[in-house]
Backbone bond lengths (Angstrom), bond angles and torsions (degrees), N, CA, C in turn:
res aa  C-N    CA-C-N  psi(-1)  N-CA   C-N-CA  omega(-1)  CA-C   N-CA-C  phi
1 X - - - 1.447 - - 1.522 109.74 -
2 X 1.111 121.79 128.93 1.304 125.99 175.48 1.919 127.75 -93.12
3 X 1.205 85.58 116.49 1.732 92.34 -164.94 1.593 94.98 -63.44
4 X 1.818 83.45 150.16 1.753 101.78 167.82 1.405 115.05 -68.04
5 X 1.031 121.24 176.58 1.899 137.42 176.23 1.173 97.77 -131.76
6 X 1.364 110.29 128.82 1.397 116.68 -167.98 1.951 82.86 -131.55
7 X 1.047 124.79 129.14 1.707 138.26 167.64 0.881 135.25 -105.01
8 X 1.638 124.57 91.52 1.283 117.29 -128.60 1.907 84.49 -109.85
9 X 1.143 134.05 154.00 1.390 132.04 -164.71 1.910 97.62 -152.31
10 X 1.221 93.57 134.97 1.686 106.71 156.09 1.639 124.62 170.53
11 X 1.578 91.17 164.60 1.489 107.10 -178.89 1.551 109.23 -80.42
12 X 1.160 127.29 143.83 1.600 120.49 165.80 1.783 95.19 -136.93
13 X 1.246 121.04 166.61 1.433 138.03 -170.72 1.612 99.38 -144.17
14 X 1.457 123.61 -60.28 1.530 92.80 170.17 1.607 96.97 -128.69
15 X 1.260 145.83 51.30 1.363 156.73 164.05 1.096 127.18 99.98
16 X 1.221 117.69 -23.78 1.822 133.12 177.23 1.488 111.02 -20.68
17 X 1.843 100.58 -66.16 1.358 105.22 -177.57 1.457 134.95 -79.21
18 X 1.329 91.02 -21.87 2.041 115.79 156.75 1.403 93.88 -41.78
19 X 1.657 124.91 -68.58 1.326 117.54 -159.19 1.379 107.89 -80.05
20 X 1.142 147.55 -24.54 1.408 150.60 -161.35 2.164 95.17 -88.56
21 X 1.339 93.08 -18.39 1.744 98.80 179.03 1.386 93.88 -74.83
22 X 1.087 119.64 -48.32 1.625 123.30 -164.69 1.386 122.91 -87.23
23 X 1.470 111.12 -5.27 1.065 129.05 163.93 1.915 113.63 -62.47
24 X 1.365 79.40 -63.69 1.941 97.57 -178.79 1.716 100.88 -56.24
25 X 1.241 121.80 -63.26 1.420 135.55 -178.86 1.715 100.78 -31.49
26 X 0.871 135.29 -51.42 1.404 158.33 -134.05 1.520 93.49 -107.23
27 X 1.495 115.77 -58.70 1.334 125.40 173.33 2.061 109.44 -55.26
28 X 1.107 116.70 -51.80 1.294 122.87 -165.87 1.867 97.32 -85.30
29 X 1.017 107.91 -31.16 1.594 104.35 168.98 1.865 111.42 -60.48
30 X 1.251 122.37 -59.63 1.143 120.44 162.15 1.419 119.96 -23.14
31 X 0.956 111.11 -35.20 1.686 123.12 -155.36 1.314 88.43 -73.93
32 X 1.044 135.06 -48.79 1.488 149.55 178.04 1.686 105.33 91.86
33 X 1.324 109.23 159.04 1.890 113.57 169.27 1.661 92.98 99.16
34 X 1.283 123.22 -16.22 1.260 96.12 -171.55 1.661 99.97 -119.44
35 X 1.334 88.08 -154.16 2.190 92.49 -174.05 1.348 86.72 -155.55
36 X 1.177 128.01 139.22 1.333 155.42 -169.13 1.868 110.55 -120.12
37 X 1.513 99.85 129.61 1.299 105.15 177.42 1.155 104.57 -95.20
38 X 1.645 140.94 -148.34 1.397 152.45 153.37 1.202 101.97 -171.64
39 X 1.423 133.41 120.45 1.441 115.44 172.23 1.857 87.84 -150.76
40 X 1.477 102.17 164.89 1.827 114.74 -161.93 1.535 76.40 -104.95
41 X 1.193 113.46 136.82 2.122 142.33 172.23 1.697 78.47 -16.69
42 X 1.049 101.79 -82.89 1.584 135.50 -154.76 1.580 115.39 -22.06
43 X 1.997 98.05 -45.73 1.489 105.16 169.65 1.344 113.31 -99.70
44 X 1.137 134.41 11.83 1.676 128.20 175.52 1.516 94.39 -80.37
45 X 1.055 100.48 152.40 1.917 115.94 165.67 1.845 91.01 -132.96
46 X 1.314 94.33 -165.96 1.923 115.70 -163.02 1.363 82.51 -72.56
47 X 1.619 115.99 -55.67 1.610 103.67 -162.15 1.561 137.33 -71.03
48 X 1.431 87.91 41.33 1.518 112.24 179.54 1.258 118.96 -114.87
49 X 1.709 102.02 -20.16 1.404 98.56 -158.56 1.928 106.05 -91.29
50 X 1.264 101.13 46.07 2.059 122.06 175.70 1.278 88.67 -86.26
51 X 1.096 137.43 -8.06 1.747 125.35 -168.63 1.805 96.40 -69.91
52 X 1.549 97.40 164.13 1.401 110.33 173.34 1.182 123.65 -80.91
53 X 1.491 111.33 -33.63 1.608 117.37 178.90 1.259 104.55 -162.42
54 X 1.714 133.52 162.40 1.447 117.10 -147.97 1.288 90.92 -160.29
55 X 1.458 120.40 140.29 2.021 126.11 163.74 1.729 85.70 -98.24
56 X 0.882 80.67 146.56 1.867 108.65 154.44 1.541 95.15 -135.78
57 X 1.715 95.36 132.67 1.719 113.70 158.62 1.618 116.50 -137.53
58 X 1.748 107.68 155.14 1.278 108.54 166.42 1.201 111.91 -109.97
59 X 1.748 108.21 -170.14 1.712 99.48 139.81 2.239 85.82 -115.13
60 X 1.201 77.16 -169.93 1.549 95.91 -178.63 1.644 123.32 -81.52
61 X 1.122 114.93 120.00 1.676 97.15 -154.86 1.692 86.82 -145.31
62 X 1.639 101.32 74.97 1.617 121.83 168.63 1.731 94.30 79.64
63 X 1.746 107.34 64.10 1.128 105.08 -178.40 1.366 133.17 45.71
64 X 1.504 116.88 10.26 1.470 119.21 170.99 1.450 126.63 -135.60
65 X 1.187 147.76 149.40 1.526 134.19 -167.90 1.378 117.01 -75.55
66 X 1.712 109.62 131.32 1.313 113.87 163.99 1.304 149.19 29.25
67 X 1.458 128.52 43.18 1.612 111.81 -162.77 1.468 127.80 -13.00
68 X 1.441 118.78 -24.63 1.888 116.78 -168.88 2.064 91.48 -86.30
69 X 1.577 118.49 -28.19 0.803 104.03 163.77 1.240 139.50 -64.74
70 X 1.424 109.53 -64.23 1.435 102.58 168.26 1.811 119.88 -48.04
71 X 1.075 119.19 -19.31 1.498 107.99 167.17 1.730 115.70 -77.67
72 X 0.934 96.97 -22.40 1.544 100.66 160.94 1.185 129.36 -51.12
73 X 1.347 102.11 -45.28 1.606 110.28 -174.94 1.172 108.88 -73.51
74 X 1.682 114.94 -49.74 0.952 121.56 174.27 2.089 116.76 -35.54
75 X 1.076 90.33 -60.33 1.400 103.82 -178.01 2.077 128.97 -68.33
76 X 1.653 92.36 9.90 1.133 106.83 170.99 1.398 107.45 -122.70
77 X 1.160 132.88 17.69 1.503 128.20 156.91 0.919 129.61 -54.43
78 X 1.262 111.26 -57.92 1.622 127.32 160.66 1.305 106.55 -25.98
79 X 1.286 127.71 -58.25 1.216 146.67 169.57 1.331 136.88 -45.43
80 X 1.188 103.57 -17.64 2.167 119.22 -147.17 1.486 98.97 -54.64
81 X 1.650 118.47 -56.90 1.080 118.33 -166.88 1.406 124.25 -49.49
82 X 1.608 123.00 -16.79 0.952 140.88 172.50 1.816 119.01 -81.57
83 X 1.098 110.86 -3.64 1.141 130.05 -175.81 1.549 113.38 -122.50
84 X 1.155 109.38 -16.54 1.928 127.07 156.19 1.158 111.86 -15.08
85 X 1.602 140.50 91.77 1.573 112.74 157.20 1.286 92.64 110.03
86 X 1.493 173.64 -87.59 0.678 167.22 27.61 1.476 103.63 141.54
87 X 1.562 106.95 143.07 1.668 117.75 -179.41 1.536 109.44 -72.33
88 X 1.077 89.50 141.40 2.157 90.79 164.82 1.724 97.82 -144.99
89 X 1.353 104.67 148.03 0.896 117.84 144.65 1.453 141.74 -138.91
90 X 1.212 139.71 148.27 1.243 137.53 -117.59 1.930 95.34 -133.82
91 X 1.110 106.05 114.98 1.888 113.14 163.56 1.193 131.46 -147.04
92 X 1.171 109.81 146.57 1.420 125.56 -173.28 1.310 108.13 -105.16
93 X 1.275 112.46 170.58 2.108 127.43 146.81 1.776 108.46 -148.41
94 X 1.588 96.95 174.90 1.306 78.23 -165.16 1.807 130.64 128.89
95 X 1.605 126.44 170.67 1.313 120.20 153.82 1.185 120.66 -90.44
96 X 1.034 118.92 152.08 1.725 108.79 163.87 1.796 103.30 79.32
97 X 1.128 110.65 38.91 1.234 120.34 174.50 1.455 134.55 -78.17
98 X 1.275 105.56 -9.60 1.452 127.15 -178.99 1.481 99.70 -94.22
99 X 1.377 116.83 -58.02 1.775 122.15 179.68 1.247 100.56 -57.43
100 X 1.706 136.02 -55.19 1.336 117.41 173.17 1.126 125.30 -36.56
101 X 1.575 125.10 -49.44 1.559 137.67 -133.48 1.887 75.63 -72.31
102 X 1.291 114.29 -63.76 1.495 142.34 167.46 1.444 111.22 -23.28
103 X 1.387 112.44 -23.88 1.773 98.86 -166.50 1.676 79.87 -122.06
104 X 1.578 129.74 -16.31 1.524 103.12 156.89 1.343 122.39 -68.06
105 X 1.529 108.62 -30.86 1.490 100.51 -165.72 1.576 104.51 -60.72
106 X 1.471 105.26 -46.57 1.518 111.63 -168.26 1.727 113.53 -60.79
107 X 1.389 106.18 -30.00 1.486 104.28 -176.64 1.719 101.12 -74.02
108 X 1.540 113.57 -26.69 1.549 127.80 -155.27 2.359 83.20 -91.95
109 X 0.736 121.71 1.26 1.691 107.36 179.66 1.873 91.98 -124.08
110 X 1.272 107.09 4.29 2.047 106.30 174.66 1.699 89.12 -90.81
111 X 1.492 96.24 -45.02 1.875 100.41 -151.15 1.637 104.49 -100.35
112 X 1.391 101.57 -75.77 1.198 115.66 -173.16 1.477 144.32 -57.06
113 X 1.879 96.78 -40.12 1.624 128.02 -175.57 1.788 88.29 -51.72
114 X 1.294 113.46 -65.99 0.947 118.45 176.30 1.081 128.73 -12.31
115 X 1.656 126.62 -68.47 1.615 144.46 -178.56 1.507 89.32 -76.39
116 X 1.079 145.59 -4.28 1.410 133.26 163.17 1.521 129.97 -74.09
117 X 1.441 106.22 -36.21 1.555 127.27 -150.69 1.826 89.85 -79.86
């Protein structure tokens, strides 16, 4: 049986969301069958995005996500089709967590929604 790839991605500023990554990672490892990545925005490139299903997280940085994130996304367009169909799930930490969730979705229906549909 061939385990899933689950790609787990995020921004942290002073660790919050580092740990809340490793939280989930830890959580979906339990689950068993799959294999779990972890990597910070910063070091993912496109040729990552072969995973089966993927978190992206921030923290809140003036109510909006991460600059290394949003270049991420950016930098998986190229990519989208490879990201077609596929689970995501989406987290924050932080203030202004609701306007973030809001400025991923909106950056995630420029870039991402896309490789979803």
């Amino acid at each position: 049986m061939v385990e899933t790839k689950i790609l787990i991605v995020y921004a942290s500023r002073t660790g919050n969301t580092e740990k809340l990554a490793e939280a989930i990672a830890e959580g979906a490892r339990s689950a068993g069958g799959v294999s779990v990545e972890l990597k910070r925005a910063r070091d993912t490139k496109p040729s990552d995005a072969g995973a089966d299903a993927f978190a992206f997280g921030s923290h809140s940085a003036f109510e909006y996500m991460a600059g290394e994130l949003k270049s991420l996304f950016e930098d998986f367009y190229p990519v989208r089709d490879k990201l077609a169909g596929k689970p995501v799930l989406l987290f924050t930490t932080g203030q202004g967590g609701a306007k973030l969730s809001s400025g991923i979705n909106r950056q995630g229906r420029g870039r991402i929604q896309s490789c979803l549909d």
